[in-house]
The first five atom37 places (N, CA, C, CB, O) and aatype in JSON, in Angstrom:
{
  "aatype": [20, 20, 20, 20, 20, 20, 20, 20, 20, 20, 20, 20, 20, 20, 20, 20, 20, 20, 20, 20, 20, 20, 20, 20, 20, 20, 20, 20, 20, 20, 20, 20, 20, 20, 20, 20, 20, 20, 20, 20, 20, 20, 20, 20, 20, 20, 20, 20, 20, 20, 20, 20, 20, 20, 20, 20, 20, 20, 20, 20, 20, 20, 20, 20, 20, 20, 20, 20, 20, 20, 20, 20, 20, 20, 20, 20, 20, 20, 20, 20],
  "atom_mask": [
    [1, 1, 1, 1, 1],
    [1, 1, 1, 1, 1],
    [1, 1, 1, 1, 1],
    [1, 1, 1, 1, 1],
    [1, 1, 1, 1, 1],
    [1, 1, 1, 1, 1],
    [1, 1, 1, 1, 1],
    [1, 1, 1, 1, 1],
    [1, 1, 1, 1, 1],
    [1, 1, 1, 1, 1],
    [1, 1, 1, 1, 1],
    [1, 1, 1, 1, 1],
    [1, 1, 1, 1, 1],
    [1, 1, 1, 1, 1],
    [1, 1, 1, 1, 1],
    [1, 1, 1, 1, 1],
    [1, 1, 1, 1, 1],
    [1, 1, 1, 1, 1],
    [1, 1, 1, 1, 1],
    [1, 1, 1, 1, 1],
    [1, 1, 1, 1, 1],
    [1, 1, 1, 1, 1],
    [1, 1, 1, 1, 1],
    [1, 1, 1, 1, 1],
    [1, 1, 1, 1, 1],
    [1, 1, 1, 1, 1],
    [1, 1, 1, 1, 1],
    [1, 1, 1, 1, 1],
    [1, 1, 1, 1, 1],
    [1, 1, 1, 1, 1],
    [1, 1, 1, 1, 1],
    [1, 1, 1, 1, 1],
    [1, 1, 1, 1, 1],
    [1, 1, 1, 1, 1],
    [1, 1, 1, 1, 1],
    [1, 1, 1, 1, 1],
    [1, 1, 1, 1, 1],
    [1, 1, 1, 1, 1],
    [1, 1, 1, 1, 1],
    [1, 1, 1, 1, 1],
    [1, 1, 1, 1, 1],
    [1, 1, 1, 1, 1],
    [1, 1, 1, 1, 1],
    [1, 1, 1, 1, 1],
    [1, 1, 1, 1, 1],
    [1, 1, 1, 1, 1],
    [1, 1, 1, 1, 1],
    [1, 1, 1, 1, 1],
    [1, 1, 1, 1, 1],
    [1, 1, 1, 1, 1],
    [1, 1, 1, 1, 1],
    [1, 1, 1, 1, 1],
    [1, 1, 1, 1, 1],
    [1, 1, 1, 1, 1],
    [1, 1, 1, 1, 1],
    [1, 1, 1, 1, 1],
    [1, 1, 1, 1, 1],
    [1, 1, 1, 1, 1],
    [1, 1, 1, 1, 1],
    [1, 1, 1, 1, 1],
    [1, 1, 1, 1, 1],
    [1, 1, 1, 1, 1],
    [1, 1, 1, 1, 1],
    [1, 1, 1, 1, 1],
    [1, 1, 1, 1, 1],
    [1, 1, 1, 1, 1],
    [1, 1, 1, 1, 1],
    [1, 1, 1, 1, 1],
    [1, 1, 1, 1, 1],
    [1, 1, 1, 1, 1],
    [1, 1, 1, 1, 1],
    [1, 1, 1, 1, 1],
    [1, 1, 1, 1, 1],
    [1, 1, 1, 1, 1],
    [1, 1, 1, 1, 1],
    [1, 1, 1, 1, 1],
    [1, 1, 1, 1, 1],
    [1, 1, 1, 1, 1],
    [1, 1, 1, 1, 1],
    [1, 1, 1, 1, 1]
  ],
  "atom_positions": [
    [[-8.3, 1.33, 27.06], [-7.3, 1.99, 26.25], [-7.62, 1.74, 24.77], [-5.88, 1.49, 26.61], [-7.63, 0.63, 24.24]],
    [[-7.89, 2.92, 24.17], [-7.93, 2.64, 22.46], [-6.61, 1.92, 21.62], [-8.08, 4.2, 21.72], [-5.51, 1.6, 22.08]],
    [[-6.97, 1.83, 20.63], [-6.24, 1.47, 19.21], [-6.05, 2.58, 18.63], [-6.97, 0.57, 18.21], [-7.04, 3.24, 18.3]],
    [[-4.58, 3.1, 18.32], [-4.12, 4.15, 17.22], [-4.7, 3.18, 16.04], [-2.22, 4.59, 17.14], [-4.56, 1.95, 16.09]],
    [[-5.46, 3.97, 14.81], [-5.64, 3.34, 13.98], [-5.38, 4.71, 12.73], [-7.0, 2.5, 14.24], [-5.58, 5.9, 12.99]],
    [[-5.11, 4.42, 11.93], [-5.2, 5.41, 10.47], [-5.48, 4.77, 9.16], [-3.8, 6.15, 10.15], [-5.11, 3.78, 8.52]],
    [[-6.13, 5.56, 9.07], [-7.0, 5.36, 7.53], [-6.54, 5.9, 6.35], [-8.37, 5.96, 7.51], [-6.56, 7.13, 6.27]],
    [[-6.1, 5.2, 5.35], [-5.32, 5.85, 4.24], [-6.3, 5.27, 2.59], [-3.34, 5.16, 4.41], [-6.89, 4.3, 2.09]],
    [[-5.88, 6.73, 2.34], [-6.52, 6.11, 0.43], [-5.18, 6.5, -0.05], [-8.23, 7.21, -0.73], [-5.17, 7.71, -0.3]],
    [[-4.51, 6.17, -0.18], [-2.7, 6.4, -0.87], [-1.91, 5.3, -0.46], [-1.71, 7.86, -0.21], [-1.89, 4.87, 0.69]],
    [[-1.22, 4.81, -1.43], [-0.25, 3.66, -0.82], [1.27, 4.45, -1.17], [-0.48, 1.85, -1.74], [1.59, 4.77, -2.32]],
    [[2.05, 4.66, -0.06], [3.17, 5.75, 0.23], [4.67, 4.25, -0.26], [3.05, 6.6, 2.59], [4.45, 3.46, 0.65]],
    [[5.13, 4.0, -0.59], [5.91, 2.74, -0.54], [7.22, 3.28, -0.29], [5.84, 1.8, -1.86], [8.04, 2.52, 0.23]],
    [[7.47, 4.24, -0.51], [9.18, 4.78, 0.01], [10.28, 3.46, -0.59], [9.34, 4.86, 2.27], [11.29, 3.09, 0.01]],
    [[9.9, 3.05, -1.58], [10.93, 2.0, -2.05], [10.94, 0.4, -1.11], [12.52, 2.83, -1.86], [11.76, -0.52, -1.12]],
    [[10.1, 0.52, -0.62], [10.07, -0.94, 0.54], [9.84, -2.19, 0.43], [9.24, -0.94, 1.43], [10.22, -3.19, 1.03]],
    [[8.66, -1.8, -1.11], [7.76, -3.1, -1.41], [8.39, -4.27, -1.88], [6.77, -2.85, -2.42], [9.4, -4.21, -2.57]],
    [[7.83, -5.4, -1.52], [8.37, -6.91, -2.4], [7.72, -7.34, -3.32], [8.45, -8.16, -1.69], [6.65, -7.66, -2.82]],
    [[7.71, -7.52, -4.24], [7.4, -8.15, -5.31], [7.18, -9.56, -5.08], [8.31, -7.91, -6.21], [8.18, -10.27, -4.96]],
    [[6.09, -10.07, -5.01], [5.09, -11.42, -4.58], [5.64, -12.31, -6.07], [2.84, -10.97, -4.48], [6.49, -13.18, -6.22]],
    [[4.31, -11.33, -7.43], [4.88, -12.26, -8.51], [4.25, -11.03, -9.49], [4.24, -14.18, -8.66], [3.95, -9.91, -9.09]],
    [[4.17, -11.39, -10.47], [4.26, -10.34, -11.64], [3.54, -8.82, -11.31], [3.48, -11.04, -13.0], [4.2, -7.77, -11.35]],
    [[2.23, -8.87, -11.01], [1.68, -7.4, -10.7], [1.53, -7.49, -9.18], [0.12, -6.97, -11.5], [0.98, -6.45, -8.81]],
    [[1.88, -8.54, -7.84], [1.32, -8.23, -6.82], [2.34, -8.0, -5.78], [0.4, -9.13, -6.55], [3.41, -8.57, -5.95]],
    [[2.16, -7.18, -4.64], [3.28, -6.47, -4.1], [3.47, -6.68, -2.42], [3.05, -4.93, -4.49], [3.23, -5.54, -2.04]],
    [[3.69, -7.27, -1.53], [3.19, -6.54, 0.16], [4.32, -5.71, -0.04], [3.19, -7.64, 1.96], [5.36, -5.74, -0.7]],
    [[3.57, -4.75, 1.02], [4.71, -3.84, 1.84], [4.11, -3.47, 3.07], [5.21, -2.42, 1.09], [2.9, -3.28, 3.1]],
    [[4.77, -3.36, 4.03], [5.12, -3.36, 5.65], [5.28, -2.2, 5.77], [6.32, -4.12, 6.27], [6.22, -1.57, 5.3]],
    [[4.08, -1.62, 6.63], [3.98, -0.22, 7.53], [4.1, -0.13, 8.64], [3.0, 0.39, 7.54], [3.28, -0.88, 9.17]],
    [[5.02, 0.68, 9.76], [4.26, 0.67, 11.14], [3.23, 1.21, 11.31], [4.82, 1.12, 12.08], [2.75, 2.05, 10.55]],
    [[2.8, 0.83, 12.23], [1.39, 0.75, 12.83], [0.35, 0.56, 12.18], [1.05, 1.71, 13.42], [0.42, 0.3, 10.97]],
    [[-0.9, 0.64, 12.88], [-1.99, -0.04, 12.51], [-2.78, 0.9, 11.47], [-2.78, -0.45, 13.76], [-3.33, 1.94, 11.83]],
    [[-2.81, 0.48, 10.29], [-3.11, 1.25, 9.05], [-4.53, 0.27, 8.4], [-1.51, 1.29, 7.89], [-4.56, -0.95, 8.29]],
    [[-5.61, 1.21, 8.05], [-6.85, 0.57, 6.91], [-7.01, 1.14, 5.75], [-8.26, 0.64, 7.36], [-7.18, 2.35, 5.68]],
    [[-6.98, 0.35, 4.66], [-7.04, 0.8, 3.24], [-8.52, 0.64, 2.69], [-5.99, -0.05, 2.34], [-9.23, 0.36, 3.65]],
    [[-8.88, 0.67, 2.11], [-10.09, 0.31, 1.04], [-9.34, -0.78, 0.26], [-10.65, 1.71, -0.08], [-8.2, -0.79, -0.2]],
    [[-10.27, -1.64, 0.26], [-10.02, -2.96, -0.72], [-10.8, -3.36, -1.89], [-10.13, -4.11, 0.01], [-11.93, -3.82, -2.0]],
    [[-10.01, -3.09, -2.62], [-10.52, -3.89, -4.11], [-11.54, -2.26, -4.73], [-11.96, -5.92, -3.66], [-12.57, -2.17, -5.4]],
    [[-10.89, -1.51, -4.29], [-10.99, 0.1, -4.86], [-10.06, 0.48, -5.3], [-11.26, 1.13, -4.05], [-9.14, 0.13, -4.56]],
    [[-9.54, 1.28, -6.47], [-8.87, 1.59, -7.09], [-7.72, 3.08, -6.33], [-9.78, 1.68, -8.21], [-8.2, 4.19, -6.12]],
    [[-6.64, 2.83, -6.12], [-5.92, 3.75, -5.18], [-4.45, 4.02, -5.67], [-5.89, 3.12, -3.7], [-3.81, 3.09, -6.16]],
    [[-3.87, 5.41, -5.55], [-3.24, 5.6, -6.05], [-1.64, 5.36, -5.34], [-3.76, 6.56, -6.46], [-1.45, 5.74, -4.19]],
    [[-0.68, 4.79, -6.0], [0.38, 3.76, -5.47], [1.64, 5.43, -5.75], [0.66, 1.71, -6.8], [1.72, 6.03, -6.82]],
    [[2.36, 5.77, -4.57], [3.14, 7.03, -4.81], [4.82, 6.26, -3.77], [2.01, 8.87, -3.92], [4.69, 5.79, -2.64]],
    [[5.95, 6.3, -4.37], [6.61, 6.63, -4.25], [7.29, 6.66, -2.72], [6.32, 7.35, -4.9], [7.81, 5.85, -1.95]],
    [[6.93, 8.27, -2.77], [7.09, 9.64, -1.93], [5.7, 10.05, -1.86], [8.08, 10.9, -2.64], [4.88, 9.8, -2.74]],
    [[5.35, 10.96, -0.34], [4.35, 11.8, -0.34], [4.26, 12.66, -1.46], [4.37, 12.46, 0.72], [3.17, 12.87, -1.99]],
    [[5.52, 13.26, -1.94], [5.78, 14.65, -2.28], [5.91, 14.65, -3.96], [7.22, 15.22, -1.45], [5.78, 15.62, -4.72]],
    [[6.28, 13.0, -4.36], [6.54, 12.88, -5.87], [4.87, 12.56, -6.38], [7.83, 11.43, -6.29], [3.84, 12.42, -5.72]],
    [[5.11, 12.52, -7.64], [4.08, 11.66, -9.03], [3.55, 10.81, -8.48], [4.74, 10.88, -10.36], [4.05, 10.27, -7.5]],
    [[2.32, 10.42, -9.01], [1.56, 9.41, -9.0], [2.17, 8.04, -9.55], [0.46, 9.81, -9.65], [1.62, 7.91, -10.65]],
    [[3.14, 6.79, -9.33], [3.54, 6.02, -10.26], [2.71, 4.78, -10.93], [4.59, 5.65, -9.76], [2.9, 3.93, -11.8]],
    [[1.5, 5.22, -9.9], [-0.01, 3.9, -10.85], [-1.32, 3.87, -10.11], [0.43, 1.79, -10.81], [-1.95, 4.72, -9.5]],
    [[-1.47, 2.83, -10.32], [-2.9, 2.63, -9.36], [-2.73, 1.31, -9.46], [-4.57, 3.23, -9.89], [-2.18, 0.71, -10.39]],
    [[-3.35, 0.74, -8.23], [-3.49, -0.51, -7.11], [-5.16, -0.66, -6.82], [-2.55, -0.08, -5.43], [-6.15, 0.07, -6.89]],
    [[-4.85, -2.12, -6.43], [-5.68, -2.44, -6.04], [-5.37, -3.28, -4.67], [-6.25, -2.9, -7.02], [-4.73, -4.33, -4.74]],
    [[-5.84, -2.79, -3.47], [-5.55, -3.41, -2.43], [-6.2, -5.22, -1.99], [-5.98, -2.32, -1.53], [-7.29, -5.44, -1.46]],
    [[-5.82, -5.63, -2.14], [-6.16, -7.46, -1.75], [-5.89, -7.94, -0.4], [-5.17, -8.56, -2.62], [-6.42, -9.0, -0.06]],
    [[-5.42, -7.54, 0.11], [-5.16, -8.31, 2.17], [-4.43, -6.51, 2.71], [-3.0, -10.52, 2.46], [-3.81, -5.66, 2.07]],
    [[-4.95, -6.58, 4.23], [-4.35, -6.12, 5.02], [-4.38, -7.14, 6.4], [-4.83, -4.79, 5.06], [-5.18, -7.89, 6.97]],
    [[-3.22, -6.73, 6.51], [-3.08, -7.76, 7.97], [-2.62, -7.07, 8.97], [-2.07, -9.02, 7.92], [-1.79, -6.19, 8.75]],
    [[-3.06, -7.33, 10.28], [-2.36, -6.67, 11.54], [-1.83, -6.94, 12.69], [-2.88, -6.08, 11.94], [-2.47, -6.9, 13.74]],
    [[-0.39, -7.27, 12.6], [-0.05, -7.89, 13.84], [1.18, -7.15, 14.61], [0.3, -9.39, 13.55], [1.94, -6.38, 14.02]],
    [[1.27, -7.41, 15.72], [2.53, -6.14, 16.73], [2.85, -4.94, 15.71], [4.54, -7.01, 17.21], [3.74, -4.75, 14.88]],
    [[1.58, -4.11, 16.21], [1.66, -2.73, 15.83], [2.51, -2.62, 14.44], [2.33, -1.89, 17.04], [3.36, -1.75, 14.26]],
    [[2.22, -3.48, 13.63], [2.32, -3.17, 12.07], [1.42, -3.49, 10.95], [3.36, -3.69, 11.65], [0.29, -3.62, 11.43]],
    [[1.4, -3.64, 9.97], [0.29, -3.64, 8.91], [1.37, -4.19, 7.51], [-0.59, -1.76, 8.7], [2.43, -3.78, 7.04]],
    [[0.48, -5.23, 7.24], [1.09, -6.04, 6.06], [0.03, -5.58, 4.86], [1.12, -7.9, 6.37], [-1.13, -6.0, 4.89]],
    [[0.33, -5.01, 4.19], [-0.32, -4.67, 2.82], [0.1, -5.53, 1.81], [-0.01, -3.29, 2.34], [1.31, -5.71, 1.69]],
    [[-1.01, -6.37, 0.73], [-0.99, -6.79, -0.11], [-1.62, -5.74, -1.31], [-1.45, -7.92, 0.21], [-2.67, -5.18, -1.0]],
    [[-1.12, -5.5, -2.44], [-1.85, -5.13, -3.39], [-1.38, -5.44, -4.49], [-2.11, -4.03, -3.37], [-0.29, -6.02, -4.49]],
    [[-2.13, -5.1, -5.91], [-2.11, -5.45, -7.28], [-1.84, -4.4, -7.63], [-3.16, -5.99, -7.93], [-2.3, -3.44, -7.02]],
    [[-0.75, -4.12, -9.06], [-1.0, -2.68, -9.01], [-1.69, -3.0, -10.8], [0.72, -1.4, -8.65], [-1.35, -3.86, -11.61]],
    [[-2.43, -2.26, -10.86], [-3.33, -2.84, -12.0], [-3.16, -1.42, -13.18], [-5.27, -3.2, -11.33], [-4.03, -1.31, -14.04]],
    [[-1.91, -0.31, -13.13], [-1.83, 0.13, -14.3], [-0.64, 0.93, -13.32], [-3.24, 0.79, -15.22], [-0.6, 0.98, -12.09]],
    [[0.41, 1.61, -14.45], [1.58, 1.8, -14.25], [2.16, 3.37, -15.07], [2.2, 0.45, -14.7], [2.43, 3.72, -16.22]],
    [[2.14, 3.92, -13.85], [1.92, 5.26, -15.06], [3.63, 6.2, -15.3], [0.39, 6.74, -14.16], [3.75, 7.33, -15.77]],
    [[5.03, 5.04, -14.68], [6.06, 5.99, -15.08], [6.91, 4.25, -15.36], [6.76, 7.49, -13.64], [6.22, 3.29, -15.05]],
    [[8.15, 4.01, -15.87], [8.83, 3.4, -15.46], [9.92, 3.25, -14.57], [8.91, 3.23, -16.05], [10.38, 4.31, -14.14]],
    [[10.49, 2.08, -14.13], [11.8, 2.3, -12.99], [12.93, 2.35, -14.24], [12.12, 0.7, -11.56], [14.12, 2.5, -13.99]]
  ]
}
């Protein structure tokens, strides 16, 4: 039996993320998700809104069919 797996260059956050410490963030996806790390990727919101920066991904982790994302977001292109 395979692994559902998906591959993303977008980090989607729907408002979820935690704030680690000044620029670094996890946020918690279901299922089993792979990013590019330590490549420059664009951090959105919403599918459907603005671009609000760019990231840099630092850990993904995978445990009971979820995905722990760590990233940096290393420039900030609207405010909250």
């Amino acid at each position: 039996m395979g692994m559902p797996l998906e591959m993303n260059t977008l980090i989607v956050t729907k408002g979820r993320e935690q704030r680690v410490e000044e620029n670094l963030f996890t946020l918690e996806k279901d299922g089993y998700r792979l990013y590019p790390i330590e490549i420059p990727i664009e951090v959105r919101k919403t599918l459907e809104c603005d671009s609000s920066g760019t990231a840099l991904v630092k850990k993904v982790e995978w445990q009971k069919n979820k995905t722990k994302l760590t990233y940096q977001l290393v420039s900030l292109n609207t405010t909250n």
